[in-house]
N, CA, C and O atoms as a Tinker XYZ file with bonds, in Angstrom:
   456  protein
     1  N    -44.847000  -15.134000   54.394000    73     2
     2  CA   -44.425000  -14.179000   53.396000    64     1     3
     3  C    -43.090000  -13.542000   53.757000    63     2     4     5
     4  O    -42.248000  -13.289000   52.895000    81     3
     5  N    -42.943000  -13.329000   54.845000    73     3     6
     6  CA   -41.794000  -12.526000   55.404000    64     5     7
     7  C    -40.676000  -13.624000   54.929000    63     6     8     9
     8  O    -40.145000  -13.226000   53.892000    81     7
     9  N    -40.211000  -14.746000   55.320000    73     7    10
    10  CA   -39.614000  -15.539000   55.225000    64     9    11
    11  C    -39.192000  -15.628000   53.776000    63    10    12    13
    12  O    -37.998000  -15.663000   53.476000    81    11
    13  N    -40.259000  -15.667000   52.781000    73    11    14
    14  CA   -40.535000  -15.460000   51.405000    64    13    15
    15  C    -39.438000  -14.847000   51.067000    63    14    16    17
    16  O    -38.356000  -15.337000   50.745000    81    15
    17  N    -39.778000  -13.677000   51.156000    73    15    18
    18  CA   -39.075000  -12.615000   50.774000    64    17    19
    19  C    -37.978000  -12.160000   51.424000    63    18    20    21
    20  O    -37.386000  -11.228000   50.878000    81    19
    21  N    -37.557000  -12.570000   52.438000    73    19    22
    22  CA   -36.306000  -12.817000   53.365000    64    21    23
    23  C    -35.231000  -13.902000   52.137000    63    22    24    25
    24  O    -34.008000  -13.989000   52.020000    81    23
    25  N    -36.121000  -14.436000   51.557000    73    23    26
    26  CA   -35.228000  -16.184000   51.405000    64    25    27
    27  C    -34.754000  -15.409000   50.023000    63    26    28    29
    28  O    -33.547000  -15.264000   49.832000    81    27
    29  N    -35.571000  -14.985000   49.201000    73    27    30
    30  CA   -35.632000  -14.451000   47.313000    64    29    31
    31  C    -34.624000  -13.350000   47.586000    63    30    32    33
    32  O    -33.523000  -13.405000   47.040000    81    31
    33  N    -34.962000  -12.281000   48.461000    73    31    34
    34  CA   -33.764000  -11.368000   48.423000    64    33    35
    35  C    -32.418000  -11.292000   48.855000    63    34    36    37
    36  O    -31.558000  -10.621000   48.285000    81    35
    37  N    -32.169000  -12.254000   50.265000    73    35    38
    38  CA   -30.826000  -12.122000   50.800000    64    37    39
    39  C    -30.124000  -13.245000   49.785000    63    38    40    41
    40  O    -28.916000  -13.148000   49.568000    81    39
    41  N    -30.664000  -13.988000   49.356000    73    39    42
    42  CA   -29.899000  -15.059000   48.375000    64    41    43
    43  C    -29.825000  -14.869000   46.424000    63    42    44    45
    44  O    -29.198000  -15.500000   45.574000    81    43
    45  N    -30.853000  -13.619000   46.329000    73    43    46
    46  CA   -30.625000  -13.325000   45.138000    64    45    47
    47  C    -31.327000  -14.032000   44.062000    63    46    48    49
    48  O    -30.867000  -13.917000   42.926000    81    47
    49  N    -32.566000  -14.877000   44.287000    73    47    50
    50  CA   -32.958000  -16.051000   43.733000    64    49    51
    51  C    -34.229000  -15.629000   43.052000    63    50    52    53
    52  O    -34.721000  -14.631000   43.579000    81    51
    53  N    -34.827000  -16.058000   42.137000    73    51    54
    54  CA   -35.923000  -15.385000   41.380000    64    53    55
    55  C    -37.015000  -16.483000   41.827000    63    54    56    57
    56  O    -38.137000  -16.280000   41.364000    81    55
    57  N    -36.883000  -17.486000   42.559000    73    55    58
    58  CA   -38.000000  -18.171000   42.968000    64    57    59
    59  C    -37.368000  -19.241000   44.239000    63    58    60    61
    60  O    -36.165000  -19.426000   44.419000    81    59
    61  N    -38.436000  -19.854000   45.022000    73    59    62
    62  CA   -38.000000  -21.029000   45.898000    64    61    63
    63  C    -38.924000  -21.745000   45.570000    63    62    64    65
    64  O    -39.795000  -21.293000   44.826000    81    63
    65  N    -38.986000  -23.263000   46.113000    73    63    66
    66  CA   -39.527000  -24.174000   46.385000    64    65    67
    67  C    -40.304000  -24.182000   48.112000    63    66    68    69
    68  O    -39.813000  -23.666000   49.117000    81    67
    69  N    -41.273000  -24.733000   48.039000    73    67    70
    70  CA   -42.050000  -24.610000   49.283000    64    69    71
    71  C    -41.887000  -26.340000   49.700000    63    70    72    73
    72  O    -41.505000  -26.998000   48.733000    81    71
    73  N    -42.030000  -26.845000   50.491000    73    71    74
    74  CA   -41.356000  -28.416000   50.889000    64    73    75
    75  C    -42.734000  -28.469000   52.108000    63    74    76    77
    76  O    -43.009000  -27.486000   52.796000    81    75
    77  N    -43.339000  -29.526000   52.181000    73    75    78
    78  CA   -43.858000  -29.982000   53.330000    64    77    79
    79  C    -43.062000  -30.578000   54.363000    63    78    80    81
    80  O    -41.840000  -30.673000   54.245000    81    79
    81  N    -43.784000  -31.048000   55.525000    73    79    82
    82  CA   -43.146000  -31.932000   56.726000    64    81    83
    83  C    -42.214000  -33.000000   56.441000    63    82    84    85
    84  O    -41.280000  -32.994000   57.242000    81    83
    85  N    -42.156000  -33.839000   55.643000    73    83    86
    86  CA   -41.613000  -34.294000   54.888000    64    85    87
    87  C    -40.292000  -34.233000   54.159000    63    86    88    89
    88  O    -39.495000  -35.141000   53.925000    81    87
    89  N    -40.235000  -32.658000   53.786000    73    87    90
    90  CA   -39.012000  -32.218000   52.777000    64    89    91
    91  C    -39.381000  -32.775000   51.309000    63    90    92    93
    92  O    -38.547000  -33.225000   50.523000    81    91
    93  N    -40.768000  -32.672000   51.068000    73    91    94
    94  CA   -40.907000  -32.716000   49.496000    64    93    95
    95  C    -41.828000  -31.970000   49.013000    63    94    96    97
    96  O    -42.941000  -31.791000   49.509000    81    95
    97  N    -41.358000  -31.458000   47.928000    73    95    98
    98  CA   -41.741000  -29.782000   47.230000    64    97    99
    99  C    -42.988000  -30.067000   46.965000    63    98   100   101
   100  O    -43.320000  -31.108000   46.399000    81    99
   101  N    -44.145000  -28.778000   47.516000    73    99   102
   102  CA   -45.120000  -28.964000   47.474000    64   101   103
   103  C    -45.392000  -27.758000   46.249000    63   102   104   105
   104  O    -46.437000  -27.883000   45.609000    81   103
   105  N    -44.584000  -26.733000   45.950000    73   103   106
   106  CA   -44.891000  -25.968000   44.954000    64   105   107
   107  C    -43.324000  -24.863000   44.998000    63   106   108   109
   108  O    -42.353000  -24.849000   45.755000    81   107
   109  N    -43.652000  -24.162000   43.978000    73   107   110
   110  CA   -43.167000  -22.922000   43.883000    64   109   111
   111  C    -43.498000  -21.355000   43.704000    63   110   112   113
   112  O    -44.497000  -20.965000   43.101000    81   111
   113  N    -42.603000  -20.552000   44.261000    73   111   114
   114  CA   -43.016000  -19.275000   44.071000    64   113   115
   115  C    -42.365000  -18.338000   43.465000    63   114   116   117
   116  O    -41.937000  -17.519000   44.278000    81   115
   117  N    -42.228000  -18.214000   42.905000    73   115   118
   118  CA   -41.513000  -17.021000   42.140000    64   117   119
   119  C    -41.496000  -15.310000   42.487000    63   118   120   121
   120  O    -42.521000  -14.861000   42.999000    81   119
   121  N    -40.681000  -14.634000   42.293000    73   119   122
   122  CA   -40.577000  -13.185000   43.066000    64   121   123
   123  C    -41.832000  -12.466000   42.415000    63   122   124   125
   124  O    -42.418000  -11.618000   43.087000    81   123
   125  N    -42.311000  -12.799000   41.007000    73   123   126
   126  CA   -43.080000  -12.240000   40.531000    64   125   127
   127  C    -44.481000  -12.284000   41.195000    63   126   128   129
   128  O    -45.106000  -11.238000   41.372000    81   127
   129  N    -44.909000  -13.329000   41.514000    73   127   130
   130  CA   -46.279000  -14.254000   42.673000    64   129   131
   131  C    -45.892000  -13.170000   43.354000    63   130   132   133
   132  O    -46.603000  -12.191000   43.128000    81   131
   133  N    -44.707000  -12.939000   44.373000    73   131   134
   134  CA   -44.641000  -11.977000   45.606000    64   133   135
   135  C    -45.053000  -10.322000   45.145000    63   134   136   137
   136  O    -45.820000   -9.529000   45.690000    81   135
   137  N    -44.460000  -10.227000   44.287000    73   135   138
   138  CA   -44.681000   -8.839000   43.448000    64   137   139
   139  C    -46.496000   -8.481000   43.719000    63   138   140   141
   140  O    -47.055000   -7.521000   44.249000    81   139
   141  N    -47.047000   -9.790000   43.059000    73   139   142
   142  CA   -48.550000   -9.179000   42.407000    64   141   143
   143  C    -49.487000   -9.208000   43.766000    63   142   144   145
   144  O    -50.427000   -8.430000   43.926000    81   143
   145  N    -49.023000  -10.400000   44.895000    73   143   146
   146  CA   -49.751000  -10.542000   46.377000    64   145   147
   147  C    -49.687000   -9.355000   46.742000    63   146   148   149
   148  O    -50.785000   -8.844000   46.965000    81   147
   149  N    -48.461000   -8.468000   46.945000    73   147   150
   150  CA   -48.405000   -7.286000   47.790000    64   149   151
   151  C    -49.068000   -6.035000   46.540000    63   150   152   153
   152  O    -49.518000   -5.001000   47.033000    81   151
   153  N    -49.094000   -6.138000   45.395000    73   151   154
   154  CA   -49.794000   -5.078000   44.595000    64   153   155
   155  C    -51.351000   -4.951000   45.210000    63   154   156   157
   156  O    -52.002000   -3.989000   45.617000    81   155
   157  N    -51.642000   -6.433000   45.078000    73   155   158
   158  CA   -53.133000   -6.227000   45.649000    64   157   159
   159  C    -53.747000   -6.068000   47.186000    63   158   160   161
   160  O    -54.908000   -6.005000   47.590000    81   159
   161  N    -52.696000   -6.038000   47.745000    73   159   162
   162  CA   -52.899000   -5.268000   48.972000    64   161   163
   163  C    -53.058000   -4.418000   49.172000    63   162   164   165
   164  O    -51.934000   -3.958000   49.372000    81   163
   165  N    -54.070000   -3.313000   49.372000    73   163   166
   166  CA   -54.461000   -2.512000   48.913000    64   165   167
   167  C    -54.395000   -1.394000   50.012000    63   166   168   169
   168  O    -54.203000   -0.190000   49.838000    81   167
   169  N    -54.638000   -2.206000   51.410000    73   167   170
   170  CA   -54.789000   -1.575000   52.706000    64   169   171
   171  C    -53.166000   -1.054000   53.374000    63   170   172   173
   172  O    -52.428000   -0.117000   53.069000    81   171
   173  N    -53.088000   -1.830000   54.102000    73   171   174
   174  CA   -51.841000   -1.452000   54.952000    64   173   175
   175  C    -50.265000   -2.499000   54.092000    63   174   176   177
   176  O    -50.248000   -3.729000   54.043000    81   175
   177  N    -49.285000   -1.703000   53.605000    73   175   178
   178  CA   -47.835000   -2.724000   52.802000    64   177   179
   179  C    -46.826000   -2.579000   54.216000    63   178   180   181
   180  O    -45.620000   -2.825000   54.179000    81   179
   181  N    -47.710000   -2.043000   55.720000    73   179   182
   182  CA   -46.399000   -2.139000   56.396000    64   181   183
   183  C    -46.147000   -3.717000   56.557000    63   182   184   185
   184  O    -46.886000   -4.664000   56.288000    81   183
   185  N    -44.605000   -3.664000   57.186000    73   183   186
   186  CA   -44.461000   -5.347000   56.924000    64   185   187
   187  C    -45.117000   -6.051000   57.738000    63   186   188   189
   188  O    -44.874000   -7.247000   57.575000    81   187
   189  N    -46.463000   -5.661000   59.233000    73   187   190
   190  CA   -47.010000   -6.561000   59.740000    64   189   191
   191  C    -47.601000   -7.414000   59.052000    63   190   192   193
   192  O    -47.376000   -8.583000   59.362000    81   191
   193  N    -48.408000   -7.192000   58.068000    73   191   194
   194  CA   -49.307000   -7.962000   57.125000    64   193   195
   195  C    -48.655000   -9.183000   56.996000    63   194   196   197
   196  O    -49.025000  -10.219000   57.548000    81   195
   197  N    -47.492000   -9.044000   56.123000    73   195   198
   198  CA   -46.920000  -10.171000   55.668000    64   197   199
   199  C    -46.623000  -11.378000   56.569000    63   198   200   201
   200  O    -46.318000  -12.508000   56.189000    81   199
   201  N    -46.749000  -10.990000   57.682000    73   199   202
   202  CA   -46.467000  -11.848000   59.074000    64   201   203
   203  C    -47.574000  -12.869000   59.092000    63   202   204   205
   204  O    -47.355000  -13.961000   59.616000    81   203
   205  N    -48.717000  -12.602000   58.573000    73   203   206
   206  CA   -49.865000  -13.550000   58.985000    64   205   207
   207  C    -50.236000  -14.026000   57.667000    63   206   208   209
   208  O    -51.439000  -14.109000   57.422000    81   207
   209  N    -49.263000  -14.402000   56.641000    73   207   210
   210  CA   -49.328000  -14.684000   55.074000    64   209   211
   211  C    -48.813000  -16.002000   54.929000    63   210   212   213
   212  O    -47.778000  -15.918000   54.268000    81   211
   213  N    -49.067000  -17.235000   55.256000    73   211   214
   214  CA   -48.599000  -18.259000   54.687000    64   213   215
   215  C    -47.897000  -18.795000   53.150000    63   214   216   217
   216  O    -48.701000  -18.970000   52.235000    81   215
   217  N    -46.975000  -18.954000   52.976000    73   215   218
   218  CA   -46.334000  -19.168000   51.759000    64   217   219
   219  C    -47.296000  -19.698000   51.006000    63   218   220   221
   220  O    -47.683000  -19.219000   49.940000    81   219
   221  N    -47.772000  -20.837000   51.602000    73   219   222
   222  CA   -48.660000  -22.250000   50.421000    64   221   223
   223  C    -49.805000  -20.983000   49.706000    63   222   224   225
   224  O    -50.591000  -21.388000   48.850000    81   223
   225  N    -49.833000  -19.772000   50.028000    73   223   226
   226  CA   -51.143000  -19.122000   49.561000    64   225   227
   227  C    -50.338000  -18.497000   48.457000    63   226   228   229
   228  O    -50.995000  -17.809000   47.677000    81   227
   229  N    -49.214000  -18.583000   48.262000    73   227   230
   230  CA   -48.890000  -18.094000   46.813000    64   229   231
   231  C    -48.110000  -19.470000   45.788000    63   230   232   233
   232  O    -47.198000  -19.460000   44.962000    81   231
   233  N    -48.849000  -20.383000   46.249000    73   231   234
   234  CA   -48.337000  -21.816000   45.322000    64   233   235
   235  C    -49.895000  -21.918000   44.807000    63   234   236   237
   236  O    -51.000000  -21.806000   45.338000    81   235
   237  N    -49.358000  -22.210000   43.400000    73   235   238
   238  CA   -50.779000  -22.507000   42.917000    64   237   239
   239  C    -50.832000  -23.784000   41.479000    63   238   240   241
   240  O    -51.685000  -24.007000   40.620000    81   239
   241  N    -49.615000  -24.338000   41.749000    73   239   242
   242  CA   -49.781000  -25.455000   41.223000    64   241   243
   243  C    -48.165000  -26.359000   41.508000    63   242   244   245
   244  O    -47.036000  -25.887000   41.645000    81   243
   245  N    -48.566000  -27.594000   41.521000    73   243   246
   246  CA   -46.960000  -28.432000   42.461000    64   245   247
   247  C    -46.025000  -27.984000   41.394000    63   246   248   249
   248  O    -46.379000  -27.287000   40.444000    81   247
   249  N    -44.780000  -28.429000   41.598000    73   247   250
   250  CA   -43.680000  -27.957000   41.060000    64   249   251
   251  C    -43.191000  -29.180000   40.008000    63   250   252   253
   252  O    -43.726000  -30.284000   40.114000    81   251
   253  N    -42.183000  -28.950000   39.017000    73   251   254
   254  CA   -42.073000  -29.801000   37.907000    64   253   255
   255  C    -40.599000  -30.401000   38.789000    63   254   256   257
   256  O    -39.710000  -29.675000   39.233000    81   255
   257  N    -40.659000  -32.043000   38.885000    73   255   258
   258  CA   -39.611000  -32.584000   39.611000    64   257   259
   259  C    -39.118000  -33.781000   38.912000    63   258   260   261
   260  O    -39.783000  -34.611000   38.291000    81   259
   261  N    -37.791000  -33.738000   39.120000    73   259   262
   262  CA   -36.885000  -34.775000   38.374000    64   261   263
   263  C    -36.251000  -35.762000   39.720000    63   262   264   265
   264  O    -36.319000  -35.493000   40.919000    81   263
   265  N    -35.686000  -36.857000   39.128000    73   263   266
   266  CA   -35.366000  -37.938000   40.482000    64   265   267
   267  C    -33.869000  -37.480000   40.492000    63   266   268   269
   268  O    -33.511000  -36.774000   39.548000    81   267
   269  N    -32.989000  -37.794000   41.423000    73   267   270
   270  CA   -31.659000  -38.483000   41.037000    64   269   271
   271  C    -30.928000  -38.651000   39.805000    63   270   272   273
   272  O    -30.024000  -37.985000   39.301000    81   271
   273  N    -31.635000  -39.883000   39.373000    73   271   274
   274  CA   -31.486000  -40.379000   38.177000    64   273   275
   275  C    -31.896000  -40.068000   37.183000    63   274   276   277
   276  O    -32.030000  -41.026000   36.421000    81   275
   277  N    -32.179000  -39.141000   36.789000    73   275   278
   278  CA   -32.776000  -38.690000   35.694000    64   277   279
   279  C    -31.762000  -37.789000   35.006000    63   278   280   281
   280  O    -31.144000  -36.869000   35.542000    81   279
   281  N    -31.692000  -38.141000   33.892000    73   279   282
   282  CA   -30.876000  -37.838000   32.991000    64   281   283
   283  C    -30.451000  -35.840000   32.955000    63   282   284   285
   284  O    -31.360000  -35.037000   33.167000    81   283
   285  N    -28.964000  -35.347000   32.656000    73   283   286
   286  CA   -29.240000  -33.855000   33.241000    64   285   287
   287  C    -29.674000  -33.391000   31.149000    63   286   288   289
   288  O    -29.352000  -32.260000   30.784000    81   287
   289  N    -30.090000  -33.985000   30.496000    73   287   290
   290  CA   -30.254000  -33.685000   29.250000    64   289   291
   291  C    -32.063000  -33.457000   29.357000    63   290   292   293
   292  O    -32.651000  -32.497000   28.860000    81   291
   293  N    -32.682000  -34.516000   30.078000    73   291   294
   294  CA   -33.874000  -34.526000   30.105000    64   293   295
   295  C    -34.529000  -33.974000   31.000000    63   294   296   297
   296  O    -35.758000  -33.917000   30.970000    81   295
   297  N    -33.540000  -33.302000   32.281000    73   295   298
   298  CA   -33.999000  -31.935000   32.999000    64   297   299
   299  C    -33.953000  -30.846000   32.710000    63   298   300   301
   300  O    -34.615000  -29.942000   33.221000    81   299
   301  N    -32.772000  -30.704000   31.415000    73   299   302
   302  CA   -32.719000  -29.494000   30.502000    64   301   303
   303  C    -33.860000  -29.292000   29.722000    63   302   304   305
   304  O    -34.397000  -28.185000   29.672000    81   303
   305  N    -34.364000  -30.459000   28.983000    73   303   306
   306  CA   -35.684000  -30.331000   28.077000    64   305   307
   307  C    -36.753000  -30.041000   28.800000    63   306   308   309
   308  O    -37.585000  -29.345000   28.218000    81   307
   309  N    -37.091000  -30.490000   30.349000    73   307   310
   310  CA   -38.016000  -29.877000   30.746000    64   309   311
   311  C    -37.833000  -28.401000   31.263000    63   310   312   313
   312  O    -38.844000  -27.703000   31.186000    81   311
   313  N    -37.086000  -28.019000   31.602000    73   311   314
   314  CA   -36.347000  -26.781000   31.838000    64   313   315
   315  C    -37.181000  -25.463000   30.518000    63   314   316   317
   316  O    -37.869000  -24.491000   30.832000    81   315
   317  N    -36.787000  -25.914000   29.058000    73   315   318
   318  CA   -36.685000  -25.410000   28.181000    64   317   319
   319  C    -38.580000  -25.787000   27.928000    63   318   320   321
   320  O    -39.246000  -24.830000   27.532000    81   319
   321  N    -39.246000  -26.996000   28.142000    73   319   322
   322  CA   -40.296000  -27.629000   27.495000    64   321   323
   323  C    -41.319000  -26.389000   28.111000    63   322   324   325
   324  O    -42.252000  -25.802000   27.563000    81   323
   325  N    -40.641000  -26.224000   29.714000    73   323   326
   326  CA   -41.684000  -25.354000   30.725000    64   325   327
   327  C    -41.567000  -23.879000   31.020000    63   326   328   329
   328  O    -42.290000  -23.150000   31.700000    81   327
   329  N    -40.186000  -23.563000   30.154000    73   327   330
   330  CA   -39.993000  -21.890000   30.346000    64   329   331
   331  C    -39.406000  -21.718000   32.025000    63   330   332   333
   332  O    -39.736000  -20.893000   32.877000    81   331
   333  N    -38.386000  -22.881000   32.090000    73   331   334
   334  CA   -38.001000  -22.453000   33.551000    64   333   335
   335  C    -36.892000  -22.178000   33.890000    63   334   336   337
   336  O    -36.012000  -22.341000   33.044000    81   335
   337  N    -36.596000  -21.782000   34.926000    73   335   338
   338  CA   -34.578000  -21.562000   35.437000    64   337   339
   339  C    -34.502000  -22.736000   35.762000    63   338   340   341
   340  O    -34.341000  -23.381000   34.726000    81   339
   341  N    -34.534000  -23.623000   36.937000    73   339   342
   342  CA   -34.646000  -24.585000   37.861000    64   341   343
   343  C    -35.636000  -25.307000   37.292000    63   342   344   345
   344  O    -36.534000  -25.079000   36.481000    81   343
   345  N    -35.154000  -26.476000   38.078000    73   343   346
   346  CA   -36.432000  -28.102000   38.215000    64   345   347
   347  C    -35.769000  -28.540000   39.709000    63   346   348   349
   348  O    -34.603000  -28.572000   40.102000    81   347
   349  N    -37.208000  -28.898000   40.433000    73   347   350
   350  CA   -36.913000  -29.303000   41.350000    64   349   351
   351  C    -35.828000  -30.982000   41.692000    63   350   352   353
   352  O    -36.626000  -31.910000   41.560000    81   351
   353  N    -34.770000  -31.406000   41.958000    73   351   354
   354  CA   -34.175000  -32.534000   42.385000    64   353   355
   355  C    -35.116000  -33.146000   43.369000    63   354   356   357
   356  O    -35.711000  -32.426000   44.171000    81   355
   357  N    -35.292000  -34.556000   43.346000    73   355   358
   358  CA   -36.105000  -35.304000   44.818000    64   357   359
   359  C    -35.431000  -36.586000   44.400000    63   358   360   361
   360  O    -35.066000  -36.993000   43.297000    81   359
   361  N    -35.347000  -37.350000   46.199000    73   359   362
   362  CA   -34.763000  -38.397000   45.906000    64   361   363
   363  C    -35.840000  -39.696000   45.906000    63   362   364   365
   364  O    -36.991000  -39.303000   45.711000    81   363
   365  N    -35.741000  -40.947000   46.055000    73   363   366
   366  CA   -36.637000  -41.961000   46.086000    64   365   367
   367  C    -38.083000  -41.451000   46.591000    63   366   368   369
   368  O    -39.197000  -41.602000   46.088000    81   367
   369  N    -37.597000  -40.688000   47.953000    73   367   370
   370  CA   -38.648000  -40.561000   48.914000    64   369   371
   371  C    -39.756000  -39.433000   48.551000    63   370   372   373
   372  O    -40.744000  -39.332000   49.279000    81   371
   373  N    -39.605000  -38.652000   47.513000    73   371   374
   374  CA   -39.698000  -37.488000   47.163000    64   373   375
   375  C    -39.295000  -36.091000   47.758000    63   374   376   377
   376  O    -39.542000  -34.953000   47.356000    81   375
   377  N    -38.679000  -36.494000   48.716000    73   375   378
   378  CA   -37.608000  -35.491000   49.530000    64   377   379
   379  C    -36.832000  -34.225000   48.756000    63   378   380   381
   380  O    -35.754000  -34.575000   48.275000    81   379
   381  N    -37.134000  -32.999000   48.573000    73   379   382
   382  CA   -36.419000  -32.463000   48.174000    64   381   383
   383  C    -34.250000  -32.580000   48.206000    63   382   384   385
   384  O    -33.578000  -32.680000   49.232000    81   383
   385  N    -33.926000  -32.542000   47.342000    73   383   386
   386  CA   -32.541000  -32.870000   47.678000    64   385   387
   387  C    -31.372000  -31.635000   46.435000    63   386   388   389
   388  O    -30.160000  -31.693000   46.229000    81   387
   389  N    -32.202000  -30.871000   45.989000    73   387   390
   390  CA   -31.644000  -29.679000   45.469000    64   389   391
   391  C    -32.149000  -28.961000   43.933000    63   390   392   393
   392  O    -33.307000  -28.622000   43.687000    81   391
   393  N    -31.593000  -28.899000   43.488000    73   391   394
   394  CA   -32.123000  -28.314000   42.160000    64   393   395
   395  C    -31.120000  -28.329000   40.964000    63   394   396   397
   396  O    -30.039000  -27.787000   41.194000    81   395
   397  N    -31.299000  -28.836000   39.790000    73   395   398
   398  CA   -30.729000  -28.051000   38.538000    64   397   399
   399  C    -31.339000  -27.152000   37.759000    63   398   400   401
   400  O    -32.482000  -27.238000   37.309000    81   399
   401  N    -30.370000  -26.067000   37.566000    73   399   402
   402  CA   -30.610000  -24.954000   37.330000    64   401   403
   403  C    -29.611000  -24.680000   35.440000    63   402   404   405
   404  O    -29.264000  -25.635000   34.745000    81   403
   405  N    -29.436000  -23.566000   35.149000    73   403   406
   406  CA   -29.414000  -22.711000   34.122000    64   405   407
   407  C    -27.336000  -23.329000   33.969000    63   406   408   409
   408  O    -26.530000  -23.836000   33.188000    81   407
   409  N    -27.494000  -22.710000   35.529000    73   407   410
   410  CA   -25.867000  -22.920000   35.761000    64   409   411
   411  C    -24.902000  -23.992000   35.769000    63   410   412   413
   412  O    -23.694000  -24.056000   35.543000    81   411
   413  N    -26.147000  -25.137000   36.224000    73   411   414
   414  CA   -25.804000  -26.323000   36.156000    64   413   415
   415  C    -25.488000  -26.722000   34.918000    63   414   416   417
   416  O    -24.518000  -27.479000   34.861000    81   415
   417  N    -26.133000  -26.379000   33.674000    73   415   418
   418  CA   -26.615000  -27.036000   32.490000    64   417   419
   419  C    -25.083000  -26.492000   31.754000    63   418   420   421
   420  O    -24.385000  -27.269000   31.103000    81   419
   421  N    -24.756000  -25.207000   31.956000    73   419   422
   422  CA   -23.738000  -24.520000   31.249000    64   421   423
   423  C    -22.653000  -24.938000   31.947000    63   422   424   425
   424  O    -21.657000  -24.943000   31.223000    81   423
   425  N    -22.351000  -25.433000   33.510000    73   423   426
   426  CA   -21.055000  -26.249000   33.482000    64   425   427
   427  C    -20.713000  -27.695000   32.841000    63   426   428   429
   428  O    -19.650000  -28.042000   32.324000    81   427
   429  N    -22.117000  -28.581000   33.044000    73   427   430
   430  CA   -21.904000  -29.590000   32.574000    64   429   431
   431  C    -22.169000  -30.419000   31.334000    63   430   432   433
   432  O    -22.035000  -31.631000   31.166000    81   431
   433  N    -22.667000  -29.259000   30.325000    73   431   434
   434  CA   -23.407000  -29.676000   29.143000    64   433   435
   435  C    -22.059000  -29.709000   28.324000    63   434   436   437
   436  O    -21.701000  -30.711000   27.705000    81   435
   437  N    -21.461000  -28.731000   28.362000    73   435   438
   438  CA   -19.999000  -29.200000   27.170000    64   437   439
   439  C    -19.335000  -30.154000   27.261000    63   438   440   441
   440  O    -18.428000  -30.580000   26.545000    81   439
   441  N    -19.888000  -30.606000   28.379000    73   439   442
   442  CA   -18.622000  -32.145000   28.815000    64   441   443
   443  C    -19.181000  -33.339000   27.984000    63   442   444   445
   444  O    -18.397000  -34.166000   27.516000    81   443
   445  N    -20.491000  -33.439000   27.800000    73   443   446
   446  CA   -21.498000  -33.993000   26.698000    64   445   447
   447  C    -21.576000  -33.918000   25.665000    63   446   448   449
   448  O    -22.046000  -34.699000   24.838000    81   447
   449  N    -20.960000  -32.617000   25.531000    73   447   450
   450  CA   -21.349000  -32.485000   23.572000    64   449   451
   451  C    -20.004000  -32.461000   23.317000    63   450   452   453
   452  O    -19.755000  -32.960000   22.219000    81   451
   453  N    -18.850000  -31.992000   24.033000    73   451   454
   454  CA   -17.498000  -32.302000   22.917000    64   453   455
   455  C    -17.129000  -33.930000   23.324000    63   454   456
   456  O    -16.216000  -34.519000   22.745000    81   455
């Protein structure tokens, strides 16, 4: 958890990806997931707690992933299909290898449509 929330706040990010041994996304978490874990903590919010909190306990379903090759029109539609910022990038291996995002779509979508 610490890490969690180390990663969402110093980088400004409204969610990460969680990656196994491997380097392929086993889920995501969003700041909001972090929000509602520590609401229901009911006992102690000093930051020891969070120390003994494994990430995978706030993934609760795998993450929506596009290849390489996959078209950036048809990562937009899932983007839009799933209500998301991001889609996870993976390469052959299922290796995480980055993300398109919101920002992505708005540099490179006009180059497509004009």
């Amino acid at each position: 958890m610490v890490e969690v929330i180390e990663s969402l706040t110093g980088n400004n990010w409204d969610h990460l990806f969680v990656i196994n041994s491997e380097g392929a996304p086993q889920g995501r978490i969003h700041a909001v997931d972090v929000l509602k874990i520590i609401a229901r903590k009911t006992v102690n919010r000093e930051i020891a707690w969070m120390h003994g909190i494994p990430a995978q306990q706030l993934v609760n379903q795998p993450p929506i992933t596009v290849t390489e090759s996959t078209p950036l029109l048809k990562a937009g539609a899932l983007m839009i299909a799933h209500d998301l910022n991001q889609v996870a990038v993976v390469d052959r291996k299922g290796v995480l290898v980055g993300v398109v995002g919101h920002n992505t779509m708005a540099r490179k979508m006009p180059k497509f449509i004009l």
